[in-house]
C-alpha positions in Angstrom: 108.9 53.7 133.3 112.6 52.6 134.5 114.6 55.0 135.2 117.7 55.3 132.1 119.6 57.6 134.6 120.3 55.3 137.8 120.1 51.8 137.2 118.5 49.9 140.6 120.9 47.7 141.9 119.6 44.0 143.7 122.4 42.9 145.7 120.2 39.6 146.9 120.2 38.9 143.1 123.1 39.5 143.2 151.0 35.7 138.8 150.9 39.4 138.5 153.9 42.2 138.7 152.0 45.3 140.0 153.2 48.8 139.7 152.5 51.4 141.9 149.8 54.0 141.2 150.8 57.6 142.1 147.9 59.4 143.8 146.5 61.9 141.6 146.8 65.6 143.1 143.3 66.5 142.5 141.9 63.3 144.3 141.7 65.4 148.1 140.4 63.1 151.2 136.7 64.1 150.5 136.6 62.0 147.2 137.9 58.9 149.4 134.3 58.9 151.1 131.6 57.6 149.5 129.8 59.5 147.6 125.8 60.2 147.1 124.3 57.4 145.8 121.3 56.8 143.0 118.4 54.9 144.7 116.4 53.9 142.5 115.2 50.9 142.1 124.7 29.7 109.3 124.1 32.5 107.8 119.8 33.1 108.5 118.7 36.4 106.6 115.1 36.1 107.3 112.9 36.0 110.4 109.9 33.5 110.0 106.4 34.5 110.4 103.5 32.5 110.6 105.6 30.1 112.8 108.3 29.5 115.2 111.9 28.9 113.9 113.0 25.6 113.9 114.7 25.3 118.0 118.2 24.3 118.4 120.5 23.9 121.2 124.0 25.9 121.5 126.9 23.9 119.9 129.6 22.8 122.1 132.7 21.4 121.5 134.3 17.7 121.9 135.2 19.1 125.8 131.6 20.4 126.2 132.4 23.5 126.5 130.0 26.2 124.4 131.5 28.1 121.2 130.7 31.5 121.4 131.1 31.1 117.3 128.5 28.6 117.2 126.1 31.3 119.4 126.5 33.5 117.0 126.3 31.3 113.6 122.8 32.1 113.2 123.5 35.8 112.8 126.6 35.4 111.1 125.5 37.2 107.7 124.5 40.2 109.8 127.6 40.7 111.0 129.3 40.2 107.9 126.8 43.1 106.6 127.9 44.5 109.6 131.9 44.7 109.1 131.4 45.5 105.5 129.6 48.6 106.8 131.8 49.9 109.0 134.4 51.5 107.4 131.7 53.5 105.1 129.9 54.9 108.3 132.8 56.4 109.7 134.2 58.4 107.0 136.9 59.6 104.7 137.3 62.9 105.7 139.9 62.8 107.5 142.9 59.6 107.0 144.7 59.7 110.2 141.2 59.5 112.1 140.3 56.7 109.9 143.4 54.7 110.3 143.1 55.4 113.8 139.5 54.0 114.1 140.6 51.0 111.7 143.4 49.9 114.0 140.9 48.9 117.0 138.0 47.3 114.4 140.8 45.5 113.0 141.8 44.2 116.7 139.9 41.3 116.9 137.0 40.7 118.9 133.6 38.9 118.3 131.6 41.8 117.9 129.3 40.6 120.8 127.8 43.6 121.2 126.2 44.6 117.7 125.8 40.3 117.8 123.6 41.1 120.4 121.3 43.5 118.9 121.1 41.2 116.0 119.7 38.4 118.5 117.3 40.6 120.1 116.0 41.9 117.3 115.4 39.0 115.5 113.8 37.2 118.3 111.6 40.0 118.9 110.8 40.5 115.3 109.3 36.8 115.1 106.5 38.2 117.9 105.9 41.3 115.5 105.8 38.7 112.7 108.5 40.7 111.1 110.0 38.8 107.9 113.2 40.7 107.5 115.1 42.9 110.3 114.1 46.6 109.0 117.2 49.0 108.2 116.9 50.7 111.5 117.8 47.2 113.1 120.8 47.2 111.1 122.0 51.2 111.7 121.5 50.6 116.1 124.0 47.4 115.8 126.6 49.8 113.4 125.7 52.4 116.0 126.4 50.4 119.4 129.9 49.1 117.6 130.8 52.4 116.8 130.0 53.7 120.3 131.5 51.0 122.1 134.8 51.2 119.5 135.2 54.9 120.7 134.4 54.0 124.7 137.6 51.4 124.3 139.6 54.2 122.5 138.8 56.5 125.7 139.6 54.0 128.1 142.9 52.9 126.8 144.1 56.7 126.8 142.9 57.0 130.7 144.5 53.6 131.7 147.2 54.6 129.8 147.0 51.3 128.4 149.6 49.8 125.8 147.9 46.9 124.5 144.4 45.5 123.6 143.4 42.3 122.2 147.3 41.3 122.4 147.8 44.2 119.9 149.0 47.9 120.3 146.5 50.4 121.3 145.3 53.4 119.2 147.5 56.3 121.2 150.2 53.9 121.8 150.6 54.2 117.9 149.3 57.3 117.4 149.8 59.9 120.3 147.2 60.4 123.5 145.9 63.4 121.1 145.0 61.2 118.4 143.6 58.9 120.1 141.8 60.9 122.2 140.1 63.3 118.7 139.3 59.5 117.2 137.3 58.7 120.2 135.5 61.9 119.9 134.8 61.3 116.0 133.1 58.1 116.7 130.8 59.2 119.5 130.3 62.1 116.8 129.5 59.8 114.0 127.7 57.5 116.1 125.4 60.3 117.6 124.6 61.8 114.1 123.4 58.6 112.6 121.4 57.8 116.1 119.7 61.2 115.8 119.1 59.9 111.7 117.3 57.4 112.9 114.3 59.4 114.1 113.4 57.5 116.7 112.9 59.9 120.3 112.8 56.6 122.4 115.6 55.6 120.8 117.9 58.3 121.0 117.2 59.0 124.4 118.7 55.3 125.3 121.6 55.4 123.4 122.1 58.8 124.1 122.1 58.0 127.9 124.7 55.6 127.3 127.2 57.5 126.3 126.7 60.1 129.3 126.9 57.0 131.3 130.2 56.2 129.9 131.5 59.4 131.1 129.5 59.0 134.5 131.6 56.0 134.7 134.8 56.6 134.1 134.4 59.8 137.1 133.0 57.2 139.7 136.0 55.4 138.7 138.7 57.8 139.1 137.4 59.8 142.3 137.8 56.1 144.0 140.9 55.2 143.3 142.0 52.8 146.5 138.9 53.8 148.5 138.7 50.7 150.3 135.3 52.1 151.6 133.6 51.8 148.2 130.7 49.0 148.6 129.4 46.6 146.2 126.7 49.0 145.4 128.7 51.9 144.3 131.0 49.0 142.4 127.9 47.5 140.8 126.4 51.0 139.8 130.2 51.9 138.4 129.8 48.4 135.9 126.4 49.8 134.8 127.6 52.8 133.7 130.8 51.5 131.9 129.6 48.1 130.5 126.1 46.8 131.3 124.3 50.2 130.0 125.3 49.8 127.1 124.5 46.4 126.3 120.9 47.1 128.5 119.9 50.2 126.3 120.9 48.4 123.3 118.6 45.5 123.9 115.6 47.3 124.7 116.0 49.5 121.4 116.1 46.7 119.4 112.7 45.2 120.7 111.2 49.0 120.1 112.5 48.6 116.2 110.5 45.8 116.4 107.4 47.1 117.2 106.5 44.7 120.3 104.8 45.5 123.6 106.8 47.9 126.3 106.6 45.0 128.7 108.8 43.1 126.3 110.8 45.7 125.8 111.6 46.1 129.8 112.7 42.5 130.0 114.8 42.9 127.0 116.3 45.8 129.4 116.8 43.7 132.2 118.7 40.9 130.4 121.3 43.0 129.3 121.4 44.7 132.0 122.1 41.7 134.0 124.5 40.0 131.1 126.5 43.5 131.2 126.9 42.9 134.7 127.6 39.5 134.7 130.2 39.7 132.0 132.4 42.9 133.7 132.0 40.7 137.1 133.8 38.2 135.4 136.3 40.3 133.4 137.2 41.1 137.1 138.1 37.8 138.6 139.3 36.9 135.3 142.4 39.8 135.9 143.2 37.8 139.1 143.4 34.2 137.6 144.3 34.8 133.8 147.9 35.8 132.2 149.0 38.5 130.2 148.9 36.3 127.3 145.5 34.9 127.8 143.9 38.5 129.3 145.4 40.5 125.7 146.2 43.1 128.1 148.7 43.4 131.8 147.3 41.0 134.8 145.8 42.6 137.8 146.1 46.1 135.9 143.0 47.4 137.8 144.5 46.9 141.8 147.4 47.9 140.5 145.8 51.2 139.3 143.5 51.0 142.8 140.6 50.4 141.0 138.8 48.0 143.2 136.4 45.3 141.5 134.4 42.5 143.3 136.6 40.4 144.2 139.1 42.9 146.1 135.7 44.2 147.8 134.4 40.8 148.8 137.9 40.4 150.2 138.4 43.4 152.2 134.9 41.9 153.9 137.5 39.1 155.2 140.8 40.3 155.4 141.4 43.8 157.5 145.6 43.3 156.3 144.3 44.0 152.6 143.0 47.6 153.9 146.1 48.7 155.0 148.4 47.4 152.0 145.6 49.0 149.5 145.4 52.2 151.6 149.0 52.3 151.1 148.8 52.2 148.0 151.5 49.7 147.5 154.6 51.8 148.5 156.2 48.8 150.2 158.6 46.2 148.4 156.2 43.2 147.8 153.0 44.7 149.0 151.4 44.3 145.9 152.1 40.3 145.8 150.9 40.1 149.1 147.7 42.0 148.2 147.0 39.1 145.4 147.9 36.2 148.1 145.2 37.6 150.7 142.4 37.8 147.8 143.2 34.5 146.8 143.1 33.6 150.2 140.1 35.1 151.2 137.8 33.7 149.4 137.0 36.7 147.4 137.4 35.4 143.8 134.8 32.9 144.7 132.4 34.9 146.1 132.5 37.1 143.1 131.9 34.0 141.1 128.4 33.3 143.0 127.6 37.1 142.1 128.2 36.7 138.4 126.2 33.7 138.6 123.2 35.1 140.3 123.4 38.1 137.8 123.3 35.5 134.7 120.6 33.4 136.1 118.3 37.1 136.2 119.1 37.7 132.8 118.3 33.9 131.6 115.1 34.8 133.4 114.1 37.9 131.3 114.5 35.5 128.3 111.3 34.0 129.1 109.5 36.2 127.2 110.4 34.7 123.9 108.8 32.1 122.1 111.5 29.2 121.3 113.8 30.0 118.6 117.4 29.3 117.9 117.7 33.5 118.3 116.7 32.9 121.9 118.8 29.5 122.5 121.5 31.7 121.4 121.1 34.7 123.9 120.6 32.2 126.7 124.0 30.5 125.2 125.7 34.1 125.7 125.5 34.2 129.4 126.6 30.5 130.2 129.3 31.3 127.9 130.2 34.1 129.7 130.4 31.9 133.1 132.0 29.1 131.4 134.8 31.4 131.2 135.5 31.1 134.9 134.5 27.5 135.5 
């Protein structure tokens, strides 16, 4: 049985205007060291039975590039179920939490996440010979957006972040308290509903997600321009903040199902590697997008000393880079210079090779399904995610 507590971690499958970040007073020399480690290894509204959905290939565009809308065409009426749903699930109790919740559903985004579970579930379903996704299908994707709408809340308050999706953030409008209570009245209405579903396997996953948010968000802050910290403890860090998620997610979809555990593990292991994938590429991304394009400040997370594949891979090759980043930026133009020796190190590209090798894992674990446009799709997913960096 794989273990939902430490994820094992294959490493052989494996213009910005910085600010300075102040060294937090708690943060004493011992949390610069590394710290123990885990080892351990159009609109479709029915699933066929009786046969194998008709196979289609991923639309691209006129450049050849794929649409991520196109991916997600053939579960486009289950997120429109999805969004309608929402807003009832979380709650009229109290407004201000509401509106507060609102503002970040109403941010954009593609809704990958629940999009997800609504692949995996109705690829898996054809194996079950499932005609219709069963109303526990439908609460985990409502469940995984609300969970994932709260972790974003969260995070903006700790980055102190001022904008997401190009729009302002929830305590940017509100107040850090607000913010902070709405985050905690998701996860709330998100566990309640999870526990509703009476499903032990179930809520053990998703309930080990959310602890692995937290987990996440520690292993983040007590390494805060550790230039020590290795690929592993980076790669174990995205786990817990991104790929968990979407991992835990997948697998309880295949359980709603009702196919074999073995399916169920490689289900697992293709989010698991598509998390990783995608926050590998949200990293370089930081380096070589704008503002504009990123929704959010460039090169935010070296500029906080939160160091991401790239800056690691780079300190492999550039000794300069320690002492700039152990500095913590303090001198005029350090920060610049920082960016020119990751550039220049090759680092961006050996990140690139990482997120690659991660995808090609994940497209792997895919092999499990029989051909369907629901597989074509998730398979789609992760060379849209690299297409993002090509």
């Amino acid at each position: 049985m794989l273990s939902l507590t430490c994820p094992s971690v294959d490493l052989s499958q494996s213009g910005c205007l910085g600010r300075r970040r102040v060294r937090p007073p708690w943060r004493s020399s011992a949390a610069r060291s590394v710290g123990a480690r885990c080892m351990v290894s159009t609109t479709q509204d029915d699933v066929r039975s009786g046969g194998v959905a008709t196979s289609v290939k991923p639309a691209v565009s006129s450049s050849g590039s794929i649409q991520v809308s196109s991916l997600l065409e053939v579960v486009s009426a289950d997120i429109k179920r999805l969004n309608e749903n929402l807003k009832a699930l979380i709650g009229a109790e109290n407004p201000v939490l509401v509106s507060a919740a609102e503002q970040i559903f109403g941010a954009g985004g593609k809704r990958l996440r629940p999009a997800l579970v609504f692949l995996v579930s109705r690829a898996t379903a054809q194996i079950a010979g499932l005609k219709e996704l069963t109303v526990q299908h439908r609460r985990l994707a409502e469940i995984i957006e609300m969970i994932h709408t709260a972790s974003l809340i969260h995070d903006d308050v700790i980055d102190d972040s001022g904008i997401r999706r190009g729009k302002e953030t929830v305590h940017q409008i509100y107040g850090t308290r607000v913010a902070v209570l709405a985050g905690d009245f998701m996860f709330a209405q998100s566990s309640w509903y999870l526990a509703n579903l009476e499903n032990i396997e179930v809520i053990k996953l998703i309930s080990q997600v959310i602890k692995d948010f937290a987990s996440g968000e520690i292993k983040q802050a007590s390494s805060l321009f550790n230039c020590d910290a290795t690929l592993e403890d980076y790669l174990l860090k995205s786990y817990y903040k991104t790929a968990s998620l979407v991992a835990s997610s997948s697998k309880s979809a295949s359980i709603f199902s009702g196919v074999n555990i073995v399916i169920g593990e490689q289900m697992y292991e293709y989010g698991k590697n598509l998390g990783l994938s995608f926050q590998i590429v949200d990293d370089i991304l930081d380096f070589t997008q704008s503002t504009e394009q990123l929704g959010k400040p460039a090169c935010s997370d070296l500029s906080k000393g939160n160091l991401t594949a790239p800056v690691i891979f780079a300190l492999e090759k550039e000794p300069k880079l320690r002492k700039i980043i152990d500095s913590e930026f303090s001198e005029n133009g350090s920060f610049d210079a920082a960016i020119e020796l990751i550039h220049q190190s090759g680092g961006l590209k050996m990140a690139q090779e990482l997120a690659k090798q991660k995808a090609e894992v994940a497209i792997g674990k895919l092999e499990c399904l029989p051909e369907s446009e629901f597989k074509n799709s998730l398979e789609g997913i992760v060379k849209y995610n690299l297409e993002r960096i090509d």
